[in-house]
N, C-alpha and C positions, 0 to 999 in steps of 0.2 A: 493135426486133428484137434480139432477143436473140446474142451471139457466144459462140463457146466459144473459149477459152484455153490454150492449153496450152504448158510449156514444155518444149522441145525437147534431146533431148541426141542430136550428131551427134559421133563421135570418128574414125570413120574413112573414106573416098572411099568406101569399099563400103556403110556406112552413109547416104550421100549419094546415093547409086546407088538401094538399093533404098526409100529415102523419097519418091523424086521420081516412082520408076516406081509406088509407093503411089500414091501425090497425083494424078499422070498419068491413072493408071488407074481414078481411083473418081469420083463423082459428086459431088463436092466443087465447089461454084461459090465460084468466086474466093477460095482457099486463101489466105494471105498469112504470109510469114515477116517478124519486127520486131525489135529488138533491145528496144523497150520506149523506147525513145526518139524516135531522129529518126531512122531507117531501115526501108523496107519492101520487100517485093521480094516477086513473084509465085512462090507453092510449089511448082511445077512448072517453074520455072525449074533445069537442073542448075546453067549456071554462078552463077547466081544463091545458090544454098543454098551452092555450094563457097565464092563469096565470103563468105558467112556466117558460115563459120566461123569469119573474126577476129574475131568478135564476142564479146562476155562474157556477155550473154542472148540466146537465141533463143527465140521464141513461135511459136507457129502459129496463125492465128489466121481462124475461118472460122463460117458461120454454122449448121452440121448439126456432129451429135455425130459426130465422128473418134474417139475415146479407143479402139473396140473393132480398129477399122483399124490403129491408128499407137500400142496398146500400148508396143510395144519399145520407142518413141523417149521416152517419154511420162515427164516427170520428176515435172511437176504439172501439176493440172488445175482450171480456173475457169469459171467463166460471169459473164456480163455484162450488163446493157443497154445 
């Protein structure tokens, strides 16, 4: 199955706010944020994205094309198998 990739730039709670109620709101099955390493956390989680933010990568990472939803956020973009 194919994933799309995307990395993520979140700079401020208002940013954080309206990604989640994105994510929240759209038809996205099992969205996930990762830092690219050893951390993963569900994208509809607020506190979850806030704690994200200590992060030095953040990905989105989900199996339907998000890029035209979550533009704003969208720093780069991949796909995977």
């Amino acid at each position: 199955m194919k994933k799309h990739v995307y990395k993520i730039e979140l700079n401020t709670l208002t940013d954080v706010k309206n990604f989640v109620n994105l994510i929240a709101t759209s038809n996205l099955s099992s969205p996930e944020l990762t830092d690219g390493d050893k951390y993963t956390i569900n994208a509809s989680s607020i506190m979850g994205v806030i704690y994200s933010l200590e992060w030095n990568n953040l990905f989105l990472v989900t199996t339907e094309d998000a890029y035209s939803l979550l533009k704003d956020y969208i720093v780069e973009a991949t796909t995977r198998d």
